[in-house]
C-alpha positions in Angstrom: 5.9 15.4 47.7 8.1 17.2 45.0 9.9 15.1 43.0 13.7 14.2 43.2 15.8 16.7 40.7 19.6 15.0 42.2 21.9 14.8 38.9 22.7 11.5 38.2 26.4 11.5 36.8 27.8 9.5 34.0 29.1 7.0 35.7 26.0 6.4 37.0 24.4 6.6 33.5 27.0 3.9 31.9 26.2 1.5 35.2 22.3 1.7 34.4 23.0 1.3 30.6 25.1 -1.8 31.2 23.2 -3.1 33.6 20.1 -2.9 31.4 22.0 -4.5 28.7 23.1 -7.5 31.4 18.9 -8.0 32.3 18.2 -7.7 29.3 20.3 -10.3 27.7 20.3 -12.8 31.1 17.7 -15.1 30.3 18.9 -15.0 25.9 15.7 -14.0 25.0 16.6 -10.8 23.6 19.1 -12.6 20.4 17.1 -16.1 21.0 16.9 -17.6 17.6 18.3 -15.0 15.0 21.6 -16.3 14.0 22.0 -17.1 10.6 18.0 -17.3 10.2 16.8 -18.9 7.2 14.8 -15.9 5.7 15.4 -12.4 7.0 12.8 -9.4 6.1 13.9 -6.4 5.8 11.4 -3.8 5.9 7.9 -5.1 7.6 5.4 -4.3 4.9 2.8 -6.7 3.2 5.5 -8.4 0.9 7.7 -9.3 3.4 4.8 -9.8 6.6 3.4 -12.7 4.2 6.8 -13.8 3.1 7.4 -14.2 6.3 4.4 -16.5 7.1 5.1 -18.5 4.3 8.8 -19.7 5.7 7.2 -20.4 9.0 4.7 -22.6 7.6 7.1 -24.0 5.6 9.1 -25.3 8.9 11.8 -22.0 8.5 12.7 -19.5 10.7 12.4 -16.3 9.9 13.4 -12.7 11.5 12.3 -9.3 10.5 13.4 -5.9 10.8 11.7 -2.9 10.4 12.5 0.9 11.2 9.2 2.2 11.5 7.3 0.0 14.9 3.9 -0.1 14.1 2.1 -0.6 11.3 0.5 2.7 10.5 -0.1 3.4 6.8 -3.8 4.8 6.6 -4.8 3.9 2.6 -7.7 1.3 2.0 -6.6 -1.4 -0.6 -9.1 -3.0 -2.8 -8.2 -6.7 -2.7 -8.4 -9.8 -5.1 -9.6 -13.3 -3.6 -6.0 -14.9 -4.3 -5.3 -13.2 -0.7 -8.1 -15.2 1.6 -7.2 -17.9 -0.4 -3.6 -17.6 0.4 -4.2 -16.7 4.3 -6.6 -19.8 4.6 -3.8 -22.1 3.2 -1.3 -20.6 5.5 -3.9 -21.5 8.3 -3.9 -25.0 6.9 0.0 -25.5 7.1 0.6 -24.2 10.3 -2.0 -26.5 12.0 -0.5 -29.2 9.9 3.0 -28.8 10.6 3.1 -27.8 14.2 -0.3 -28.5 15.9 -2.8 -26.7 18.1 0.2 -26.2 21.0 1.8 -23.9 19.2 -0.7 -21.7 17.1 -1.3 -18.5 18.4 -4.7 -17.7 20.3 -7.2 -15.4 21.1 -7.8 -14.6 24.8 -10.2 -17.2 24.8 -7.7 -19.6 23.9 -9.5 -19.8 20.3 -7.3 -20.7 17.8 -6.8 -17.2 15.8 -7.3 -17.8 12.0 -5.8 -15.5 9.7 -8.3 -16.2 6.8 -11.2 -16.0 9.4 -10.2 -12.6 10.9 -9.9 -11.3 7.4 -13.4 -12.5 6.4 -16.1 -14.9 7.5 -19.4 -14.8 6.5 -20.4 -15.7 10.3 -19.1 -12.4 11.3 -19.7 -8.5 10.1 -17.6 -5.9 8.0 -17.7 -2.3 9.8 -15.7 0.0 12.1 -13.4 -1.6 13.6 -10.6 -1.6 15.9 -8.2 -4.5 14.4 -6.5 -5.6 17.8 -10.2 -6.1 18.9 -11.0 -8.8 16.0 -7.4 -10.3 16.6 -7.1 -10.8 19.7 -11.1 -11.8 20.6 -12.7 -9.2 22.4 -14.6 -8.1 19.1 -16.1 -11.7 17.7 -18.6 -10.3 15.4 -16.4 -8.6 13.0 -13.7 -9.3 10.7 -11.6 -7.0 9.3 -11.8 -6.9 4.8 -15.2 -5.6 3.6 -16.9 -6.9 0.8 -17.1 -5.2 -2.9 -21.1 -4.8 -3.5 -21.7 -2.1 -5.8 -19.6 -1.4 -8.9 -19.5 1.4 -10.9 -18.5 3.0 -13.7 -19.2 6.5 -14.9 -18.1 8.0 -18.4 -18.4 11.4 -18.7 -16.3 11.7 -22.0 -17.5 14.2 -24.6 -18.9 12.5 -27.7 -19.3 14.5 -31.0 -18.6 18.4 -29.8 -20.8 17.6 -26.8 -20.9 16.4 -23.2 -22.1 12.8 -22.6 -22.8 10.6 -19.4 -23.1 6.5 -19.8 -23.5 4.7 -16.3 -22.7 1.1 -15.9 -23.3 -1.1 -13.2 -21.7 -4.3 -13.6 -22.6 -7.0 -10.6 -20.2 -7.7 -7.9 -17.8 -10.2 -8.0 -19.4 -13.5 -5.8 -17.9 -13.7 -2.4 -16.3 -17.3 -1.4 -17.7 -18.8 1.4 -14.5 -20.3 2.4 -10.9 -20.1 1.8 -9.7 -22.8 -0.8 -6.0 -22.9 -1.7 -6.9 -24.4 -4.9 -8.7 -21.0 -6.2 -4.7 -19.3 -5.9 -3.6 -17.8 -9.3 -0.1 -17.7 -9.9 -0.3 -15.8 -13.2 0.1 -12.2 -11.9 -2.0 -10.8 -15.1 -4.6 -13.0 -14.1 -5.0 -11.7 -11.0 -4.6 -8.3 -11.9 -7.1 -8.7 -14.2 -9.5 -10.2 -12.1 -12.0 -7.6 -10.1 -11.5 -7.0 -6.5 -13.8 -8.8 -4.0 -13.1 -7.1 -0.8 -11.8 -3.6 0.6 -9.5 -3.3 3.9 -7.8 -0.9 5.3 -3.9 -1.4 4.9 -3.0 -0.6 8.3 -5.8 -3.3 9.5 -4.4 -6.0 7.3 -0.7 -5.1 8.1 -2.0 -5.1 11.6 -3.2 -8.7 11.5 0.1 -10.0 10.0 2.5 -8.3 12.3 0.4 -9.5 15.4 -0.2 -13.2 14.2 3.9 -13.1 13.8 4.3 -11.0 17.6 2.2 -13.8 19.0 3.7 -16.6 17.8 7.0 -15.3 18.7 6.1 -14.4 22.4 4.5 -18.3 22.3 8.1 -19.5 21.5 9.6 -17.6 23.9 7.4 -18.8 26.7 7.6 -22.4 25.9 10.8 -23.0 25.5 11.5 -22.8 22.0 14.0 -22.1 19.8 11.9 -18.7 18.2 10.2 -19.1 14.9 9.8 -15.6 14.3 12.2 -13.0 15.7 11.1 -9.0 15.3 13.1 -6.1 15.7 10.8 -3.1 15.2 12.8 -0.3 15.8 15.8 -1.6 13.6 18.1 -1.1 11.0 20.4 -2.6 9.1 24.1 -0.1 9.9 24.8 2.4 7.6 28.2 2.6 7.5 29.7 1.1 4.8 31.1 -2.3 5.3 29.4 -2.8 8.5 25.7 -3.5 8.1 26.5 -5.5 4.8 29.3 -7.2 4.9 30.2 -9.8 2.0 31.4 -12.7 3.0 34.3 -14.9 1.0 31.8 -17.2 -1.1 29.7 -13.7 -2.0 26.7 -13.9 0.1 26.4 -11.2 2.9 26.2 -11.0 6.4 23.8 -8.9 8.0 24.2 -6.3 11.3 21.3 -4.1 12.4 21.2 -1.5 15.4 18.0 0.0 17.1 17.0 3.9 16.3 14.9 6.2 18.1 13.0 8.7 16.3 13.2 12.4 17.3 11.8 15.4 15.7 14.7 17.5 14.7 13.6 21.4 13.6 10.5 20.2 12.4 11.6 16.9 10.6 11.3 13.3 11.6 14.9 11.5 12.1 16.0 8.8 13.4 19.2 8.2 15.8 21.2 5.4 16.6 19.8 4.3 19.9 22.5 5.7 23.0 23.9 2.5 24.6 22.8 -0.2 22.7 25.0 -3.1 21.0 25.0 -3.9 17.5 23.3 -7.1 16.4 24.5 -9.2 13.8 21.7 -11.5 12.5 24.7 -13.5 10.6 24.5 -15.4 7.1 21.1 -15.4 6.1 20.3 -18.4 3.6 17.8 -16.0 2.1 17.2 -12.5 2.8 14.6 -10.2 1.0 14.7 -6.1 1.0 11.1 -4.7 0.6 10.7 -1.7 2.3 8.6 0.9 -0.3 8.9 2.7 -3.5 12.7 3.8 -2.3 15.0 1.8 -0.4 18.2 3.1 1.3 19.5 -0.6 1.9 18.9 -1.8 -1.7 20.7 1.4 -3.5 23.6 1.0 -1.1 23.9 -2.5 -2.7 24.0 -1.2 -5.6 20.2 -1.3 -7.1 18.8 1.4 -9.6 15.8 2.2 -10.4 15.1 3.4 -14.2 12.1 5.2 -15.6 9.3 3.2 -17.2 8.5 4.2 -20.6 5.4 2.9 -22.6 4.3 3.5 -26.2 0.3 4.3 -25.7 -0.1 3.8 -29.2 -0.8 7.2 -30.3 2.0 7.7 -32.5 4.0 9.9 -30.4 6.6 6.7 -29.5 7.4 6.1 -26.1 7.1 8.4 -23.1 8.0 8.2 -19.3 4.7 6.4 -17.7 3.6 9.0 -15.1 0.3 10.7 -14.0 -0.4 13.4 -11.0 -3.3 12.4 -8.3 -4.6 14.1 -5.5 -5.8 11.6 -2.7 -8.2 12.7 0.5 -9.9 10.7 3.2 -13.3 12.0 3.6 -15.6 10.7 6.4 -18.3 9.8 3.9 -20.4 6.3 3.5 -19.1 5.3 0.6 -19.6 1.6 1.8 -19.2 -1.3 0.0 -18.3 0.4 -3.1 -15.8 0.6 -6.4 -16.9 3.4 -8.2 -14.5 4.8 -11.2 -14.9 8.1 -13.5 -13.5 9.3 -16.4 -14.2 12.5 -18.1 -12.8 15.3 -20.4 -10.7 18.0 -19.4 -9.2 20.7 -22.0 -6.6 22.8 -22.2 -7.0 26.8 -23.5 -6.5 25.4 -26.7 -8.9 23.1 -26.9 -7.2 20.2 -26.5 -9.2 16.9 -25.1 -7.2 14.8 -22.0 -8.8 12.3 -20.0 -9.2 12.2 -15.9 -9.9 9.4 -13.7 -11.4 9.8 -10.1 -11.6 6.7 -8.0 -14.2 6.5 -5.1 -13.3 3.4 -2.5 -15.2 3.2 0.9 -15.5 0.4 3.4 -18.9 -1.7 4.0 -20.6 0.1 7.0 -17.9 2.5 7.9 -18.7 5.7 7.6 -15.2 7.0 8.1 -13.9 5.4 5.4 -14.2 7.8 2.3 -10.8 7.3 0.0 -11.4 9.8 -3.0 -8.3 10.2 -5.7 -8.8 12.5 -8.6 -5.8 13.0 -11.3 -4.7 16.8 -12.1 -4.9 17.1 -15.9 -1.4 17.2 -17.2 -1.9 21.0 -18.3 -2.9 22.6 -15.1 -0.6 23.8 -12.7 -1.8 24.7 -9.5 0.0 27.7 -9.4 -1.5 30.7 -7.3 -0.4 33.6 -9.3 -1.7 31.8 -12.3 -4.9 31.5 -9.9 -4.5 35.3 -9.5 -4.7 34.6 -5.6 -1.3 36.2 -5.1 0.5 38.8 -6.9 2.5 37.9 -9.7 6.0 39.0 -7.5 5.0 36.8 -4.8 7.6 34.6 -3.3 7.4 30.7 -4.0 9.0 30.0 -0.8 6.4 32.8 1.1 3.9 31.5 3.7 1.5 33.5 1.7 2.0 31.8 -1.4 2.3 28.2 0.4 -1.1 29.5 1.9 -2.5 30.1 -1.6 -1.4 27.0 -3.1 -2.8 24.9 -0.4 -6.0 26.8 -0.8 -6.3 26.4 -4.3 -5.3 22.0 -3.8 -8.0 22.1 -1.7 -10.6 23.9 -3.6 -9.4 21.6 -6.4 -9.8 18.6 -4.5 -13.2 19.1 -3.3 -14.9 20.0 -6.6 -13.6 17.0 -8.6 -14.5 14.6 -5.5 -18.2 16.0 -5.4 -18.3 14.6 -9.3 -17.5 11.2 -8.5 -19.3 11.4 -5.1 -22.5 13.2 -6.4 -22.6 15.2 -3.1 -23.2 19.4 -3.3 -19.2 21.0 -2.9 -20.6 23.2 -0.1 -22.0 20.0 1.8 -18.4 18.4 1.5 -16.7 21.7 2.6 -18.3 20.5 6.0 -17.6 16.6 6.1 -14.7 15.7 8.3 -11.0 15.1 6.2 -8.3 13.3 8.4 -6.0 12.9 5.6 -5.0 15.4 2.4 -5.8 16.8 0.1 -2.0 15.4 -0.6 -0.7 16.2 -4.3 1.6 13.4 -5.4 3.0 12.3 -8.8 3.0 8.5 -9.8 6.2 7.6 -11.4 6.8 3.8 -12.9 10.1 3.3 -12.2 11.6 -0.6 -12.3 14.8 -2.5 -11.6 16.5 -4.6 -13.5 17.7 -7.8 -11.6 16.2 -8.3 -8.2 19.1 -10.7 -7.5 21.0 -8.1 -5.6 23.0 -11.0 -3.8 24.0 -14.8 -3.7 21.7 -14.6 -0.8 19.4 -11.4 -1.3 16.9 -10.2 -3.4 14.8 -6.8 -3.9 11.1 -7.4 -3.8 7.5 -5.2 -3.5 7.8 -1.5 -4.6 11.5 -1.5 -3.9 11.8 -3.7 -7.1 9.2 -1.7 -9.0 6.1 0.4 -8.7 3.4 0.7 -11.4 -0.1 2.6 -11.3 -1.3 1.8 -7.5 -5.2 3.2 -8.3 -6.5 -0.7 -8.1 -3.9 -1.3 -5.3 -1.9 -3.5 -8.4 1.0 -2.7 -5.9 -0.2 -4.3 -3.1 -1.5 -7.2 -4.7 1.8 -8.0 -7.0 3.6 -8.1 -3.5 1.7 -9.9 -1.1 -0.5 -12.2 -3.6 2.4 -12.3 -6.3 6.2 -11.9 -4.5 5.0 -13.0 -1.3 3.9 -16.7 -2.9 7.0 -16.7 -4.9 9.0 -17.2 -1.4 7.2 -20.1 -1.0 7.7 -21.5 -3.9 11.4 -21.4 -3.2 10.9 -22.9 -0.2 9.2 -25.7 -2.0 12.3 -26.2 -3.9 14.4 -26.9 -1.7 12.2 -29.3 -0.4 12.0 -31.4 -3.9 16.1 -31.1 -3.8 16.8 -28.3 -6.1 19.8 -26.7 -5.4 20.0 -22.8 -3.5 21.5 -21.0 -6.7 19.1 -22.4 -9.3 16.3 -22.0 -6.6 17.1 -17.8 -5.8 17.1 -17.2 -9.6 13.8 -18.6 -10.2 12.6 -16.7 -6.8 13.9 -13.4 -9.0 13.3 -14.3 -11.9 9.5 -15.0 -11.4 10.0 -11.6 -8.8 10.3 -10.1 -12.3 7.4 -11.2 -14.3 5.1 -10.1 -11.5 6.0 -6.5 -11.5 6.2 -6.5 -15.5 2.7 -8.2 -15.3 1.8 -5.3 -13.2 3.3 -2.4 -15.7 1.3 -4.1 -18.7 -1.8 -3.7 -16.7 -0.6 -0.3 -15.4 -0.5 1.3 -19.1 -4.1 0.9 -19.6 -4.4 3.4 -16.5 -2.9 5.6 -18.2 -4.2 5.9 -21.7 -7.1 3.4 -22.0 -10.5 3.6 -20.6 -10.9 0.1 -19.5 -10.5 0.3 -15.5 -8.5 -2.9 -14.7 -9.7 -4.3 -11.7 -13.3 -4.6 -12.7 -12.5 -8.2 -14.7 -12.2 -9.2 -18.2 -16.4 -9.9 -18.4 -17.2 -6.4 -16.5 -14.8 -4.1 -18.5 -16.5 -5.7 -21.8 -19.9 -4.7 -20.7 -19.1 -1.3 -19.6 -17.4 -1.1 -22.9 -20.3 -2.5 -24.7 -22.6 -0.5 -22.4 -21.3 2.9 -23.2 -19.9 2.8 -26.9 -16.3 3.1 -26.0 -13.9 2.7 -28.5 -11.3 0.3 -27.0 -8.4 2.0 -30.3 -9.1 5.1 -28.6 -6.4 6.6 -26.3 -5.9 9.6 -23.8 -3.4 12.5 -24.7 -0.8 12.5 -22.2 2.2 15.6 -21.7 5.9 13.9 -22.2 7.4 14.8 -18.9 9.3 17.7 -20.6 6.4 19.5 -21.5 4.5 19.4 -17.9 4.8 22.3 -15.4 4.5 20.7 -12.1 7.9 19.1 -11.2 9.6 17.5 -7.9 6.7 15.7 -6.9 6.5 13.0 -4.7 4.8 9.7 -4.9 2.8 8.9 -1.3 4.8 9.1 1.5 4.3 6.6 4.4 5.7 9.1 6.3 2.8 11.9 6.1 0.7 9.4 8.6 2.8 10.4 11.3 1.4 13.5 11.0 -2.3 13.4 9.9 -3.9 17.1 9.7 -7.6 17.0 10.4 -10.2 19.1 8.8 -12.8 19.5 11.3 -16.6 18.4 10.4 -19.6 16.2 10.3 -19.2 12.3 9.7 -22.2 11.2 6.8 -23.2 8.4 7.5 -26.4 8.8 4.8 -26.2 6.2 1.7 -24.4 8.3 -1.1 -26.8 10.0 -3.4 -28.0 8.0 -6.5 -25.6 9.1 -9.1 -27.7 11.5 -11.8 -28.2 10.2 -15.2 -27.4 13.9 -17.2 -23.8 14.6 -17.2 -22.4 18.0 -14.5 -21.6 20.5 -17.7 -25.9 19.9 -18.6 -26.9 20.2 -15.7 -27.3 24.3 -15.2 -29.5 24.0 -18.6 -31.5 21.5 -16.9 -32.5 23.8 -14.3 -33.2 26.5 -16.7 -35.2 24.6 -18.5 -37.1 23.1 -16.0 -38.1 26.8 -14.7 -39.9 27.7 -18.0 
C-alpha cells in the first residue's frame, strides 16, 4: 500500500502544533517545578552536572539547560581521587536526606551509586557501554580505569648529544572506598597530586546526566514537586532584553526556547524550534554559566576574556601563555597507562625547544589510544614549505587543503610512534576515529566571575589553562563544582546571599588561578604536573634534570601558524574514521637508547 502524499494545509499545521502544545502541557509536567528554581545550570558540562548534584543533595532544586542533548565529547580525562571521593559523599547525602524511595535505581531496583558505577574494586575497568553499567544490565564493570603504569621519558639532548633517561615512578594506591574526608579543597593540591584513574569524558558526563534524568522522571511519577528539571535542547533567547532580563533589585530573570539543529551548506546551526513557546525559568536565587572555553551567554552579559601572560623566567619578561598540540585517537592498548615525553627539537639555526607528547589509554580497552604531541613553535606545517605543492598554489585550493592534511597527518604519526614505541608503518594501519586535529592552547582568564547579583561564570567559561593533565576538568568538577556546595552550606549556617555569592566567586577565582600556576610549568618546565610532588622529584632525581632550566618558547608575534582553534566539542559530531586494525597487543617495552642513536645501533650491530 503506497503511502498517503494529501497536503496538509496550514491550518491544519497550526491545529496539530497547538494541539501538541495543549497535550503536552495537560498533565504540567512539561514546566513542573522550574519557576524561580534555586540553582539554574546553564550549559550541561561537568561543572555544572556536579553542581547540580550538589544542590539536590543539599535539599535545592535545580534545572539545567543545555543546547547540545547528549553528552558526546570523545577525550579521556585522567582523574584525581577528590572525584570518587566527592561522588561517594554525594551518595551519602542523598540517602540521608531523602531515603531509598526516592533514589534513583537500576532495573533491578538496585539502588544506583554514583561512586560505585564510577569505580568498585568488586567490578572490572574495560569496554564499555556506559548506559549498560548505569542502568544494570552490565554489573561487572564500572566505568573510570585505574592509573597502573607511569612513565616518564626524557629524550633531551645533554652536552652536544642525544640522551634518553626512563623513569618509572609507582602508581598512585587506589582507595578501596569512597571517603569524603580524603576531599581537598586547596585546588594546587589537587593539581598537584597524580591522577589515580582514567575515564572517558563522555562516560562520566554520561553517568551524571542520567543519575539527574532518573531522578527527575522519579519525581515526575510520584508525585513530586521535580528536583531536577532538564531542558536538553535549550537555550537561553538571544535577543537582547529577552533571554536576560534584569530585574528592579539587579538580579536577572531567565527565558530559554528549544532549537533544532540542521545542517545548513555544510555547517551545523541551530534554529529556534517552529511552534514552540518560550519558557521563562523566572528569578533564579543562583544561576551558574559554564558552558566551554567560549560562552555566548556570558559575553552577552558582558564577560571578557583577556590573554594570560607568564614570565617563564628566562629573562625575556612576560609572554602570552600558549602552545600548539595535535591530538589523535588511535585504537591502540595503551591500558592502564600515563606515559609523558619530552625531547629536543631545533630550529635551522640551531636553536634547542622542548616538546611534550602525552600517551593516555584506558585499562583493558583497546580502543582507547589518546596520543597528543605539541608542534614546535618554529615549524609551520606549510605544504609549499613541504615542497608538496607549488610555491603559487592557492591556500584556499582543495589541493593545498589536501597537502596540508597530508603533511598533519604524516606529522602526527611519526611523533606518536616515539612516545608509543610502535614502527610508523605499523601505526599507518591501526584504526583512527578521531584527528589528527591541529589546535592551539590559549590561557585566556576572566576577571570577576560575579557576572550578576544572582549569576556567576564558572569551568572554562571563567578560564582555561594547559588541559594535557585534564587540570580543566578537574578545577571544574573537583574545584567549582564543590564551591556550590559550599554556598549552599552558607546559607544553611545563616550567612547572608550577597556575602555567600562573593565567596562562591571569589574562591571560583583561586581555583582557576591555582590551575594557571600549575599550567606554566607545562609550558616551560620539565616537571609533568600530575605525576605528584614525591614522583616528579624522583624522575627529576632519576634523570639529572635541572629544575632552573627552562624551554624556549616564540612570543606570539614571532610564530607562523595563526587562527587556531582550541578543541572544539563540535568536531565529535562529525568523527572521520581512518580505517584499520584494532591492537590489542601490550605496547612494546619502551627501548633504553634514545630514536636519533638508534640507526648507529644497527650499524654497529652489523659489523
Amino acid at each position: 500500500m503506497k503511502p498517503s502524499h494529501t497536503p496538509i494545509c496550514g491550518g491544519t499545521l497550526r491545529y496539530l502544533a497547538e494541539n501538541r502544545d495543549r497535550e503536552s502541557n495537560k498533565n504540567g509536567h512539561e514546566l513542573k517545578g522550574i519557576k524561580d528554581p534555586d540553582f539554574l545550570a546553564l550549559g550541561l558540562g561537568c561543572t555544572n552536572l556536579i553542581a547540580m548534584l550538589w544542590a539536590v543533595a543539599m535539599g535545592r532544586r535545580a534545572v539545567g539547560v543545555e543546547i547540545r542533548g547528549d553528552p558526546f565529547l570523545g577525550v579521556h580525562w585522567n582523574v584525581r581521587e577528590d572525584l570518587y571521593h566527592q561522588l561517594g559523599q554525594v551518595d551519602q547525602m542523598m540517602r540521608r536526606r531523602y531515603g531509598k524511595e526516592r533514589i534513583p535505581r537500576q532495573m533491578d531496583g538496585t539502588l544506583i551509586s554514583l561512586a560505585d558505577s564510577f569505580y568498585s574494586s568488586r567490578t572490572e575497568a574495560g569496554d564499555i557501554v556506559p548506559d549498560e553499567i548505569i542502568d544494570g544490565f552490565n554489573k561487572q564493570r564500572h566505568i573510570g580505569g585505574v592509573v597502573r603504569y607511569i612513565e616518564y621519558i626524557d629524550d633531551r639532548w645533554k652536552d652536544g648529544m642525544p640522551s634518553r633517561t626512563i623513569t618509572e615512578p609507582a602508581p598512585p594506591d587506589v582507595p578501596k572506598r569512597p571517603d569524603p574526608s580524603c576531599i581537598r579543597t586547596n585546588m594546587q593540591e589537587v593539581l598537584d597530586g597524580p591522577s589515580t584513574y582514567q575515564g572517558s569524558a563522555l562516560c562520566i558526563l554520561r553517568l551524571l546526566r542520567r543519575y539527574l534524568e532518573k531522578m527527575e522522571q522519579l519525581d515526575l511519577q510520584q508525585g513530586h514537586e521535580p528536583r531536577v528539571r532538564l531542558f536538553t535542547h535549550h537555550r537561553v533567547i538571544e535577543e537582547l532584553g529577552k533571554g536576560f532580563v534584569p530585574q528592579e533589585d539587579g538580579r536577572l530573570s531567565i527565558a530559554i526556547e528549544e532549537v533544532t539543529e540542521i545542517d545548513f551548506k555544510g555547517k551545523l546551526s541551530r534554529v529556534r524550534t517552529p511552534n514552540t513557546d518560550i519558557i521563562h525559568i523566572g528569578v533564579p536565587e543562583l544561576f551558574s554559566i559554564a558552558q566551554g572555553f567560549h560562552s555566548s551567554d556570558a559575553e552577552r552579559l558582558g564577560f571578557r576574556q583577556k590573554d594570560v601572560r607568564v614570565d617563564h623566567g628566562d629573562g625575556r619578561g612576560e609572554i602570552v601563555a600558549q602552545a600548539d598540540y595535535v591530538a589523535g585517537l588511535i585504537e591502540v592498548l595503551v591500558d592502564g597507562r600515563l606515559r609523558r615525553r619530552i625531547a629536543s627539537e631545533f630550529d635551522k639555526a640551531g636553536n634547542e625547544y622542548w616538546v611534550r607528547q602525552i600517551a593516555v589509554g584506558h585499562e583493558n580497552d583497546p580502543e582507547i589510544g589518546w596520543v597528543v604531541v605539541q608542534v614546535p613553535d618554529f615549524m609551520t606545517l606549510c605544504p609549499i614549505e613541504a615542497g608538496l605543492v607549488p610555491h603559487n598554489t592557492c591556500k584556499e585550493s582543495p589541493e593545498y587543503f589536501a597537502a596540508y592534511q597530508i603533511l598533519l597527518y604524516d606529522f602526527f604519526i611519526e611523533q606518536a610512534s616515539l612516545v608509543l614505541e610502535m614502527d610508523p608503518k605499523i601505526l599507518k594501519g591501526v584504526q583512527m576515529v578521531y584527528g589528527p586535529k591541529l589546535f592551539n592552547l590559549v590561557e585566556r582568564v576572566g576577571e570577576d566571575p560575579q557576572i550578576a547579583p544572582n549569576g556567576v561564570i564558572a569551568g572554562d567559561s571563567f578560564g582555561n589553562g594547559h588541559f594535557l593533565t585534564s587540570a580543566g576538568a578537574m578545577t571544574g568538577m573537583v574545584g567549582h563544582a564543590y564551591r556550590f556546595m559550599e554556598y549552599w552550606q552558607r546559607l544553611d549556617q545563616g550567612k547572608c546571599h550577597e556575602s555567600s555569592i562573593r565567596h562562591l566567586s571569589d574562591q571560583i577565582k583561586n581555583d582557576t588561578l591555582a590551575w594557571l600556576g600549575v599550567s606554566a610549568k607545562e609550558f616551560s618546565e620539565a616537571i609533568p604536573i600530575n605525576f605528584g610532588a614525591n614522583r616528579g622529584s624522583q624522575i627529576a632525581a632519576a634523570s639529572g634534570i635541572d629544575l632552573d632550566r627552562r624551554a624556549n618558547t616564540m612570543a606570539a608575534g614571532r610564530r607562523e601558524r595563526h587562527g587556531l582553534l582550541p578543541l572544539d566539542s563540535s568536531d565529535w559530531r562529525r568523527i572521520f574514521v581512518r580505517n584499520g586494525r584494532t591492537v590489542s597487543d601490550k605496547l612494546p617495552p619502551i627501548n633504553p637508547i634514545h630514536p636519533a642513536l638508534r640507526s648507529k645501533q644497527r650499524v654497529l650491530s652489523k659489523l
